[in-house]
MARKOLDO-196906 format. One record per residue: x negated, y, z of N, C-alpha, C in turn. Coordinates in steps of 0.05 Angstrom, whole numbers, padded with zeros to 5 digits, always signed. Layout:
BEGIN
{{X Y Z} {X Y Z} {X Y Z}},
...
***
This chain:
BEGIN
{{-00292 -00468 -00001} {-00303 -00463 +00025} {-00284 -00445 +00041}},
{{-00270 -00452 +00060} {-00259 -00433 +00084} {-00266 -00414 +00094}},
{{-00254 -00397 +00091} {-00263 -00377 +00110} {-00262 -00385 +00145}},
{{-00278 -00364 +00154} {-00275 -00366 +00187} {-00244 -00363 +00191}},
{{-00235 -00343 +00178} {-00197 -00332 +00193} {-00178 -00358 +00185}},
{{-00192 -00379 +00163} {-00174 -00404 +00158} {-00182 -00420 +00176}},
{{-00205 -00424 +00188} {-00210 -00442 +00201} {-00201 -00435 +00238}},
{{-00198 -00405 +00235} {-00184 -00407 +00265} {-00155 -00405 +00271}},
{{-00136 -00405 +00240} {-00117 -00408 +00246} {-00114 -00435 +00237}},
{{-00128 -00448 +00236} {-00118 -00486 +00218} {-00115 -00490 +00252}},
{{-00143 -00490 +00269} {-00151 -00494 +00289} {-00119 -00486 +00320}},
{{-00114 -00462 +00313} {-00092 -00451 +00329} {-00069 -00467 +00321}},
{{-00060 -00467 +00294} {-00033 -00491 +00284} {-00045 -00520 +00303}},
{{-00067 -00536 +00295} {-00070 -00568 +00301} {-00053 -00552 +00334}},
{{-00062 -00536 +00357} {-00061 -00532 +00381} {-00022 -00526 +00377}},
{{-00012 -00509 +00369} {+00018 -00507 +00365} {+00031 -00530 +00350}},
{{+00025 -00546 +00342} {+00044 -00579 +00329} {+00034 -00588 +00354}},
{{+00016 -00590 +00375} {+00012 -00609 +00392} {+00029 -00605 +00418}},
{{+00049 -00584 +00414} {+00074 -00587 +00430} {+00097 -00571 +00424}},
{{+00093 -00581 +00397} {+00120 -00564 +00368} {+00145 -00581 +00382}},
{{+00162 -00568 +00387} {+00200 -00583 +00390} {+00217 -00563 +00386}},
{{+00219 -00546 +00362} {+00229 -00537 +00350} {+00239 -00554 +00323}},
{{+00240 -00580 +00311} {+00237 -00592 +00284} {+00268 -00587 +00278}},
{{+00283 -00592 +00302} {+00313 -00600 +00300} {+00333 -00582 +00300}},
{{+00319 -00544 +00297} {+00331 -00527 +00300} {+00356 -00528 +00283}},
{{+00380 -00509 +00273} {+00397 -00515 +00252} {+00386 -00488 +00235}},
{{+00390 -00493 +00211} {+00384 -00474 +00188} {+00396 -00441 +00189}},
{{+00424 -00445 +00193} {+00432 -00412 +00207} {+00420 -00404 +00229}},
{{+00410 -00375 +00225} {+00406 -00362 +00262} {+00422 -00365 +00278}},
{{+00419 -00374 +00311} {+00435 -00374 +00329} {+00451 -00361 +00337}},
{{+00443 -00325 +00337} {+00448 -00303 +00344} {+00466 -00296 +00313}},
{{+00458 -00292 +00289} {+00482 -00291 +00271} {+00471 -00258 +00261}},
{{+00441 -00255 +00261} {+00428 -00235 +00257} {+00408 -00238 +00242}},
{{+00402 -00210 +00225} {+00382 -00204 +00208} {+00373 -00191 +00215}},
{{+00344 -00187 +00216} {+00325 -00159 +00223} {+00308 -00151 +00194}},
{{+00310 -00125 +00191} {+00286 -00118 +00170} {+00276 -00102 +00179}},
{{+00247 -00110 +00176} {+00220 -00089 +00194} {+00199 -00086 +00183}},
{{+00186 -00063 +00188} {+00156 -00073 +00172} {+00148 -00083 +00180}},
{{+00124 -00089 +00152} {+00108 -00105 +00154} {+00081 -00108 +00176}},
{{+00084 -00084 +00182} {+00056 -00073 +00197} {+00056 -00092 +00228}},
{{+00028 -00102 +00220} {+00022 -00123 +00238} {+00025 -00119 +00273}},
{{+00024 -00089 +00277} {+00030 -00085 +00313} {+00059 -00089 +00314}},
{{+00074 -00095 +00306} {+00098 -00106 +00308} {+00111 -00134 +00303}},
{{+00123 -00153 +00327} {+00132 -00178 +00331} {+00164 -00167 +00337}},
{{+00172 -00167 +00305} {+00200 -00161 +00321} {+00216 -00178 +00331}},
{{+00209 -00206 +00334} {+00231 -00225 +00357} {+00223 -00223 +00383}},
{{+00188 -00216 +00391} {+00178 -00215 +00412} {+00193 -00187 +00424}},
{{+00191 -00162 +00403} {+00202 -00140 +00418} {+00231 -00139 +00421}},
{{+00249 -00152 +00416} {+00278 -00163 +00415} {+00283 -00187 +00444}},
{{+00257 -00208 +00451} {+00266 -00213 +00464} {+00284 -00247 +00449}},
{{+00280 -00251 +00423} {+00283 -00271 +00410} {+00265 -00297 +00410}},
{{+00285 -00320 +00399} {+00262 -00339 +00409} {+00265 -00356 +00375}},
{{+00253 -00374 +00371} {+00255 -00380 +00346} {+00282 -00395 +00343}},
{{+00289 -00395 +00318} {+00318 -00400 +00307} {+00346 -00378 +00316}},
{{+00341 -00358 +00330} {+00358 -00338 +00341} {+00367 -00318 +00310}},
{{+00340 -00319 +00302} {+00351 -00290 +00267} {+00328 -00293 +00253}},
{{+00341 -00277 +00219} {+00320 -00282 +00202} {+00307 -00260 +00212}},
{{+00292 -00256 +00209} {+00263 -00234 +00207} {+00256 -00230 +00180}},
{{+00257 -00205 +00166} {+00259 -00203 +00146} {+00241 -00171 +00138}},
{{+00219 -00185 +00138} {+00186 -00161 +00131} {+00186 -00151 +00103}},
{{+00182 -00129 +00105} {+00164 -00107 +00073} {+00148 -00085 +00087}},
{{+00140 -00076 +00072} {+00130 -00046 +00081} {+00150 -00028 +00078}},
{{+00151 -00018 +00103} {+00167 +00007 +00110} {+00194 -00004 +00117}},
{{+00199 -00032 +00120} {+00223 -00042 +00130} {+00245 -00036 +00113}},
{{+00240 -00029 +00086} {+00262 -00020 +00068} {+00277 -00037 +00061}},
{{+00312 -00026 +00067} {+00332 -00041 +00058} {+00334 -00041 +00027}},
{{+00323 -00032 +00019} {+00324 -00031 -00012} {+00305 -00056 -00017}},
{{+00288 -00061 -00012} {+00269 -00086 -00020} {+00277 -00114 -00006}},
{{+00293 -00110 +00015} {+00296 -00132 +00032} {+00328 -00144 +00023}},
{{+00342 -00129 +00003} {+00371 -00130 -00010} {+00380 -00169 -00014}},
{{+00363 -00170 -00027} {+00359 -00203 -00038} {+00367 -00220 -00016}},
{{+00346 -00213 +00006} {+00339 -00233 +00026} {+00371 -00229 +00042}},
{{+00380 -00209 +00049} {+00399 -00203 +00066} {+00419 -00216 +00052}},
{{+00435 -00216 +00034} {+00447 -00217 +00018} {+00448 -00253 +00019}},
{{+00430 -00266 +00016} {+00430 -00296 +00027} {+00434 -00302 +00056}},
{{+00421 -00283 +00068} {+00429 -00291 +00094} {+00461 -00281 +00104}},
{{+00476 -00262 +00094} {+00494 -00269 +00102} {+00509 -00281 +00087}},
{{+00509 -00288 +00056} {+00531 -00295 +00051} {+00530 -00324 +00046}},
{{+00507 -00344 +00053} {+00492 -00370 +00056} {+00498 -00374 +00074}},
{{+00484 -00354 +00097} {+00473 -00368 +00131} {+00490 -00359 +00152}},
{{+00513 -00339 +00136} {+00529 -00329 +00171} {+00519 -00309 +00184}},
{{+00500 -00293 +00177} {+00489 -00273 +00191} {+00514 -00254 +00191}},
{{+00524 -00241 +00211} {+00538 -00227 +00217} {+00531 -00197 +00229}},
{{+00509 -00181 +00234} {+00490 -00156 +00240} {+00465 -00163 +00229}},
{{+00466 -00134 +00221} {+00442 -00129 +00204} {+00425 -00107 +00220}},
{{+00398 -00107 +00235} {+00376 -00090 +00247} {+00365 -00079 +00228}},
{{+00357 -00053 +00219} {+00342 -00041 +00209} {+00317 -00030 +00228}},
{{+00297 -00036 +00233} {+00274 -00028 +00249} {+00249 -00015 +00240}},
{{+00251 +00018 +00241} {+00223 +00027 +00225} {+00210 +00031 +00252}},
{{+00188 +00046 +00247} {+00170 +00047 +00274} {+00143 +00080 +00268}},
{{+00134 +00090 +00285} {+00125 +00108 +00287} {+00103 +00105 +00281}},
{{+00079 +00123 +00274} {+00047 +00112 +00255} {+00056 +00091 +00241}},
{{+00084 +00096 +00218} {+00081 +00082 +00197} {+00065 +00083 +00177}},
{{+00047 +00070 +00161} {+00029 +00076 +00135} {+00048 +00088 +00111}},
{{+00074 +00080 +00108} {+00100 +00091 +00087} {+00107 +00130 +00091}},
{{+00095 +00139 +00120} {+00092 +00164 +00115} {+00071 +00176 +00101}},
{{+00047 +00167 +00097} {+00014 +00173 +00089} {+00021 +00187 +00065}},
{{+00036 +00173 +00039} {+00034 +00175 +00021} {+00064 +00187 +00002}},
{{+00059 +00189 -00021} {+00079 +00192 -00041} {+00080 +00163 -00065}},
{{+00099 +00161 -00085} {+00094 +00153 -00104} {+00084 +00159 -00129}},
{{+00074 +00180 -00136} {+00059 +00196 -00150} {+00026 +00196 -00141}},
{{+00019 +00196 -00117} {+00003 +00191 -00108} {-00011 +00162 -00108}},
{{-00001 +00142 -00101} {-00006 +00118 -00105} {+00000 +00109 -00134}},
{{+00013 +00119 -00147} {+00015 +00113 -00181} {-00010 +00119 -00192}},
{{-00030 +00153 -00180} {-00042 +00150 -00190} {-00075 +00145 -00179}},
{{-00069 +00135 -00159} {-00084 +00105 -00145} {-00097 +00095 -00164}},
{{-00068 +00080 -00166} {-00070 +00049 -00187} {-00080 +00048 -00211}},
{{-00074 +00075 -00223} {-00080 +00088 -00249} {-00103 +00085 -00252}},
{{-00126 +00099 -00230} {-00156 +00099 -00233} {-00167 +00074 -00225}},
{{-00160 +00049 -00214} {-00170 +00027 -00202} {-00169 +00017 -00227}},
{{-00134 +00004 -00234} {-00134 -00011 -00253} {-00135 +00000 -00281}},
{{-00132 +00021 -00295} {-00137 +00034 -00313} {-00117 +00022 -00326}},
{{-00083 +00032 -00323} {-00064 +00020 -00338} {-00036 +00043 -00322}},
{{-00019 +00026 -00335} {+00008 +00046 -00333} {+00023 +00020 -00314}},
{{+00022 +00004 -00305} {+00038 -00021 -00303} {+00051 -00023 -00281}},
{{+00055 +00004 -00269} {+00064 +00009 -00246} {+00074 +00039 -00237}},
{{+00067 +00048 -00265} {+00087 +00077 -00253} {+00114 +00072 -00256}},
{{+00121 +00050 -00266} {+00153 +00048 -00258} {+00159 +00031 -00232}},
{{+00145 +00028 -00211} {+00151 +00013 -00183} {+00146 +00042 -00164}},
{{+00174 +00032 -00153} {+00191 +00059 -00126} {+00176 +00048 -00098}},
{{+00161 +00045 -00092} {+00140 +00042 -00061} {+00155 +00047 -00044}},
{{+00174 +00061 -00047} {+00200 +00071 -00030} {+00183 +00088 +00002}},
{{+00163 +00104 -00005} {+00156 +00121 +00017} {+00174 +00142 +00018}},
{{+00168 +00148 +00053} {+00189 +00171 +00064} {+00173 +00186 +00084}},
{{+00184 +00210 +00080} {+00165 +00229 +00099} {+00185 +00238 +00117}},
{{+00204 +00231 +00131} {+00222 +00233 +00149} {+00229 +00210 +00162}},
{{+00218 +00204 +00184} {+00223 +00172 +00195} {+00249 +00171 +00199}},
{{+00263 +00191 +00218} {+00286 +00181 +00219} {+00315 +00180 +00201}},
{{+00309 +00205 +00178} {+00321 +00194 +00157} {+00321 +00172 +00141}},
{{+00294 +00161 +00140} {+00286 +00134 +00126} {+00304 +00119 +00143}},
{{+00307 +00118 +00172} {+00328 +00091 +00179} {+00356 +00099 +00167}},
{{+00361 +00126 +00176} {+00386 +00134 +00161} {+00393 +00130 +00131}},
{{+00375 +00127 +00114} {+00376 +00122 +00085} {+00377 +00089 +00082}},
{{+00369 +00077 +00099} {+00369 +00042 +00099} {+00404 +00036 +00105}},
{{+00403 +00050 +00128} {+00435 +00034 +00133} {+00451 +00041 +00118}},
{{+00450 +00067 +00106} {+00475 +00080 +00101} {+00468 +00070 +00066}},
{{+00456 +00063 +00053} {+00444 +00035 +00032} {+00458 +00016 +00034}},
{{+00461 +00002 +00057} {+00475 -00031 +00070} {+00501 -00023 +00063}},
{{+00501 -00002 +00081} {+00536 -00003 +00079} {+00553 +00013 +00051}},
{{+00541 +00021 +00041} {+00550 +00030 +00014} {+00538 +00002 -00008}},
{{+00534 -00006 -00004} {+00525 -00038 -00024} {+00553 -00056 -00039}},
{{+00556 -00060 -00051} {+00579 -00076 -00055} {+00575 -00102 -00055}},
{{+00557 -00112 -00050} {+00543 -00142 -00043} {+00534 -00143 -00013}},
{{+00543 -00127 +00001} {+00538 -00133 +00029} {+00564 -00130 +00039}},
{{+00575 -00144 +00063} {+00607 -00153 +00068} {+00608 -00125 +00087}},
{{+00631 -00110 +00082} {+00638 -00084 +00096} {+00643 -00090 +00133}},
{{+00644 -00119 +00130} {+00647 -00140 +00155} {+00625 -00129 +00175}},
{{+00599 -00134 +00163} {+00586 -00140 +00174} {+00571 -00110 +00188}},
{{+00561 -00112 +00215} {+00548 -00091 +00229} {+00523 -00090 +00225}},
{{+00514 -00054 +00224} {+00496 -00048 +00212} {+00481 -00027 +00227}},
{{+00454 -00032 +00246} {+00447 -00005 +00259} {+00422 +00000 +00250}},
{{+00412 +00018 +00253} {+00383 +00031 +00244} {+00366 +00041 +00273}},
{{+00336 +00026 +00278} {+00328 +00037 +00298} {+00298 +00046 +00287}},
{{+00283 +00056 +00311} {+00259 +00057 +00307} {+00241 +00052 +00338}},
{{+00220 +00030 +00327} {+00203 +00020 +00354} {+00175 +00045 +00347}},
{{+00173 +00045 +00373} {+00154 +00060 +00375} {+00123 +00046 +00394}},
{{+00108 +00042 +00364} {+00082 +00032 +00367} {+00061 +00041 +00400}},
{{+00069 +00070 +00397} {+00063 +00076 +00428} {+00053 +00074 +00455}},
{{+00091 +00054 +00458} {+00109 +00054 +00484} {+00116 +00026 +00475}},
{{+00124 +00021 +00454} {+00136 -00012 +00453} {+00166 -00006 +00462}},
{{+00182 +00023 +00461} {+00203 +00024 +00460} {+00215 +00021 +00428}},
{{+00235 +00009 +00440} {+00255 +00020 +00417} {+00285 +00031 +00419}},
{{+00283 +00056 +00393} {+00312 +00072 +00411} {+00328 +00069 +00379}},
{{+00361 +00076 +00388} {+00380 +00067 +00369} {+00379 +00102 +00346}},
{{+00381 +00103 +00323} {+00386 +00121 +00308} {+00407 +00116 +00296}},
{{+00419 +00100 +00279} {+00444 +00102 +00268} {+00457 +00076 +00278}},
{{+00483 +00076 +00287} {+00491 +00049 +00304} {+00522 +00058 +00282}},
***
């Protein structure tokens, strides 16, 4: 049985294939860019970029961490040509709320197990060091091309600005 939220996005897709002409895009981004952002749903980072589809990967976690998003980047440039890498955190992030000690012992009392005090949640209680700890991550990587450009910003949920922190 469907839920209502499946049946109004089945309903919204049939309406977006009924004037889809995107099929023939090419597999690399146009633009030659990666973004990693959170996950947090008030944020469209191609919409707030100003991107249109096939322009860059978009590349979601919580807290926008370059540490979790390593994999993905890592294909995209050395697969797809991505040539700049966006780091995008944003202000009323949920990644400041907490610790990992705290949420370890969350999990502890829910699930009644250990099976997760060894996972790094990678929270930060300094937003703008958290961008500063992402890029300066990228560019000390030895699997990321010293080539490639690397800035750190933060959008602000707010205003719908976004301003540059590490360029």
């Amino acid at each position: 049985m469907s839920s209502q939220i499946i049946k109004e996005i089945t309903a919204a897709n049939d309406d977006y294939r009924a004037s889809f002409a995107n099929g023939g895009l090419p597999l690399p981004p146009a633009r030659k860019l990666a973004i990693v952002a959170c996950m947090d749903a008030r944020l469209d980072p191609a919409r707030i970029l100003g991107l249109q589809n096939g322009d860059a990967h978009v590349i979601r976690n919580a807290g926008g961490r370059s540490k979790d998003a390593l994999r993905s980047i890592i294909i995209s440039q050395q697969l797809l040509g991505t040539e700049e890498v966006l780091i995008i955190h944003h202000t009323d992030c949920g990644m400041l709320t907490f610790s990992d000690s705290q949420l370890h012992q969350i999990l502890q009392e829910r699930f009644n197990g250990n099976d997760v005090k060894d996972i790094d949640f990678l929270p930060f209680s300094d937003l703008q060091q958290s961008v500063r700890d992402d890029v300066e991550f990228l560019r000390a990587s030895k699997v990321v091309s010293p080539k490639i450009r690397i800035s750190g910003w933060i959008y602000e949920v707010e205003t719908g600005r976004i301003r540059p922190v590490s360029n």
